[in-house]
ZATOR-944831 format. One record per atom (N, C-alpha, C, O): residue number from 1; x, y, z; atom name. Coordinates in steps of 0.1 Angstrom, whole numbers, always signed. Example, Ala and Ser with C-alpha at 12.3 -4.5 7.8 and 13.67 -1.06 7.14 Angstrom:
REM ZATOR-944831
- pos	px	py	pz	site
- 1	+132	-57	+78	N
- 1	+123	-45	+78	CA
- 1	+132	-33	+78	C
- 1	+142	-33	+85	O
- 2	+128	-22	+71	N
- 2	+137	-11	+71	CA
- 2	+129	+0	+79	C
- 2	+134	+11	+80	O
//
This chain:
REM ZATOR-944831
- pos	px	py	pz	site
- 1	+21	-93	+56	N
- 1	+11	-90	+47	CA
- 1	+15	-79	+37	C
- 1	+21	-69	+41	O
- 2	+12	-81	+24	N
- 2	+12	-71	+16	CA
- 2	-3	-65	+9	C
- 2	-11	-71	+2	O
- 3	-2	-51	+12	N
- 3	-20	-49	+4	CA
- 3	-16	-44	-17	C
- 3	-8	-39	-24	O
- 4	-26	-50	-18	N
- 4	-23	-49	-36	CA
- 4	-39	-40	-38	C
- 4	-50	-41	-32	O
- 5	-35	-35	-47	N
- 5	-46	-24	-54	CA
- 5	-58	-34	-62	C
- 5	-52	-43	-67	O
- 6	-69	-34	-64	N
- 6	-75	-43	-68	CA
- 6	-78	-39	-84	C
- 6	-82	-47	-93	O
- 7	-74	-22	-84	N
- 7	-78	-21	-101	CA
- 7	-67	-21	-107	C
- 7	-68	-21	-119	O
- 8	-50	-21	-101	N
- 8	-47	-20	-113	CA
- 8	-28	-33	-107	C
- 8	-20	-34	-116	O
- 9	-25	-38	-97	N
- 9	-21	-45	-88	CA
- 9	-10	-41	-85	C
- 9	+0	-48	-87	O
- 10	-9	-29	-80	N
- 10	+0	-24	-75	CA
- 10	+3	-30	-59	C
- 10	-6	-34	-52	O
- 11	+10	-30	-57	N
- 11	+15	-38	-41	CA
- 11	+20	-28	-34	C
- 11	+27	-20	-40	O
- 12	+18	-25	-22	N
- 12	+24	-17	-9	CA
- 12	+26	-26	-2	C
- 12	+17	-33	+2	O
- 13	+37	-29	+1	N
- 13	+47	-33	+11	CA
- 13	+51	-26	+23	C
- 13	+61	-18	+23	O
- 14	+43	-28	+35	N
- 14	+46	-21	+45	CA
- 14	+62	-16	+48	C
- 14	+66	-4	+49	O
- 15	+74	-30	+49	N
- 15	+82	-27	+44	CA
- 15	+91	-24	+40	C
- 15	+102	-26	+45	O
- 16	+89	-18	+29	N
- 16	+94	-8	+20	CA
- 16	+86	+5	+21	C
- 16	+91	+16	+20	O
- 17	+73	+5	+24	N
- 17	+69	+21	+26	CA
- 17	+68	+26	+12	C
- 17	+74	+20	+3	O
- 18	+58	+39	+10	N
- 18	+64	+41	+0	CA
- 18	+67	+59	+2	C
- 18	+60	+69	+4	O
- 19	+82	+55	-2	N
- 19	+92	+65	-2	CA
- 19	+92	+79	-15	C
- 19	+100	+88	-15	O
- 20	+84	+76	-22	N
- 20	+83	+85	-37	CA
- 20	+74	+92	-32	C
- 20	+75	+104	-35	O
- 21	+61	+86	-21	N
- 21	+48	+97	-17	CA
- 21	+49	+100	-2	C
- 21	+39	+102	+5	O
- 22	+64	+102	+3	N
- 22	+63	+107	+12	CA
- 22	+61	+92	+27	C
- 22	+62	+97	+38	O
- 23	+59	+80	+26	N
- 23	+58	+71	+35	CA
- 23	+72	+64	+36	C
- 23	+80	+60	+27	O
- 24	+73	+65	+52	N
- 24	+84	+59	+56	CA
- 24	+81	+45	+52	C
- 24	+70	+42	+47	O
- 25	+96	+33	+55	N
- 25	+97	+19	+56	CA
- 25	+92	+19	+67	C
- 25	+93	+28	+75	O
- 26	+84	+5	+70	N
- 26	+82	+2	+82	CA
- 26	+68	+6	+83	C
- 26	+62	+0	+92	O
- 27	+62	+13	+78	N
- 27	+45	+21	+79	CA
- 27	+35	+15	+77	C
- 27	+33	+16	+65	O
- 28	+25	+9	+83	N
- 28	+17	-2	+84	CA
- 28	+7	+3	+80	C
- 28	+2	+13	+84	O
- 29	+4	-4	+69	N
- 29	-13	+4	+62	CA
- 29	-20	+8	+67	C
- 29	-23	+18	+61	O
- 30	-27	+6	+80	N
- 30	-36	+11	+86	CA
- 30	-28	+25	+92	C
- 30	-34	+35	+97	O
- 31	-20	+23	+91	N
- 31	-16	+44	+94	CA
- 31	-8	+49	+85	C
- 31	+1	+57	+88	O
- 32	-10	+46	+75	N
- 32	-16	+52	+57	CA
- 32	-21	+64	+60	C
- 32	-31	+62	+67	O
- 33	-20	+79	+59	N
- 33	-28	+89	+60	CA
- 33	-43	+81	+51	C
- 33	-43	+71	+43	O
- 34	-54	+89	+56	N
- 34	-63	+85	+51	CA
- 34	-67	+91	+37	C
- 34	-75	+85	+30	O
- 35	-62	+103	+33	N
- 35	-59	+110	+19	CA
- 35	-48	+101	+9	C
- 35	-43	+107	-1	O
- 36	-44	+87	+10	N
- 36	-32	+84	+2	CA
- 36	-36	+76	-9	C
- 36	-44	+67	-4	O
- 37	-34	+75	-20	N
- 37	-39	+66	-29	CA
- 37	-30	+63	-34	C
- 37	-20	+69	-33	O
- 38	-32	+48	-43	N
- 38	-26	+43	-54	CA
- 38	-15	+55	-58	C
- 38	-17	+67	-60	O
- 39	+0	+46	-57	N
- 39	+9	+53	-67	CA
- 39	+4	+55	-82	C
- 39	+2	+66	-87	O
- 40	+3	+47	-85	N
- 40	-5	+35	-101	CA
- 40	-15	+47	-106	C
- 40	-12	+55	-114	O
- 41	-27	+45	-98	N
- 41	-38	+45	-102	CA
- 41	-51	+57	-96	C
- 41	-61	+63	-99	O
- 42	-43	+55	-88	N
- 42	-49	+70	-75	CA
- 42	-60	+62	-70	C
- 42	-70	+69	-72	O
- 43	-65	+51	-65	N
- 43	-73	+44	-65	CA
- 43	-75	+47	-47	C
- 43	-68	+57	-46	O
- 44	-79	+44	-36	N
- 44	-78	+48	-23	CA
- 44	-81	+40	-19	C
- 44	-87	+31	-25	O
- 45	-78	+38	-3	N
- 45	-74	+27	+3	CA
- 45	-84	+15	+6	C
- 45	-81	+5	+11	O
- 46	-97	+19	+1	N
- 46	-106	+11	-2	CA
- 46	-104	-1	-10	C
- 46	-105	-13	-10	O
- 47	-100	+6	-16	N
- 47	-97	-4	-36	CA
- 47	-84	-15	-30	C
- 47	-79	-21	-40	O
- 48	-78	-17	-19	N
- 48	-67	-24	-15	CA
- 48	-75	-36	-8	C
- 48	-85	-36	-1	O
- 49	-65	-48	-13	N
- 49	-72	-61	-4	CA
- 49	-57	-69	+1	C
- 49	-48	-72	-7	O
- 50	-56	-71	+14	N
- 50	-45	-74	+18	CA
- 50	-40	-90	+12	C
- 50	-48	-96	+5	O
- 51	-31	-93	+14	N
- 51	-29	-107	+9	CA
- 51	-16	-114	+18	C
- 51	-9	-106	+23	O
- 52	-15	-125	+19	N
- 52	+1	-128	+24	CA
- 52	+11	-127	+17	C
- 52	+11	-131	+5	O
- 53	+23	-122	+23	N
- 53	+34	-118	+13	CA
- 53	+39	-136	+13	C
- 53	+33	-144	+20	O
- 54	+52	-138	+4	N
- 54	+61	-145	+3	CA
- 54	+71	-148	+19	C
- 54	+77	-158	+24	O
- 55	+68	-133	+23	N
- 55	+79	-134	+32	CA
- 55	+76	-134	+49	C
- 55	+83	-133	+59	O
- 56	+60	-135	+48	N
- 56	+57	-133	+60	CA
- 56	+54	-151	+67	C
- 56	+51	-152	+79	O
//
């Protein structure tokens, strides 16, 4: 699964993590600090709707 931002479609990729804000590879959304938003958009983990990756 990959969760994508719904305002602006940024993708988090468990992983890949994201490594610019401090999230390891491997870090499964749901243990996401609950303070983390959109790289993009600052949008919060609300605004994310999971989807199936390509690769799952």
């Amino acid at each position: 699964m990959i969760y994508v931002c719904e305002l602006c479609g940024y993708e988090y990729d468990p992983k890949k993590g994201d490594i610019e804000n401090g999230i390891d590879p491997e870090t499964d959304f749901e243990d996401l600090p609950a303070d983390w938003v959109c790289p993009l958009c600052a949008a919060s983990k609300e605004d994310f709707e999971a989807v199936e990756s390509d690769n799952d």
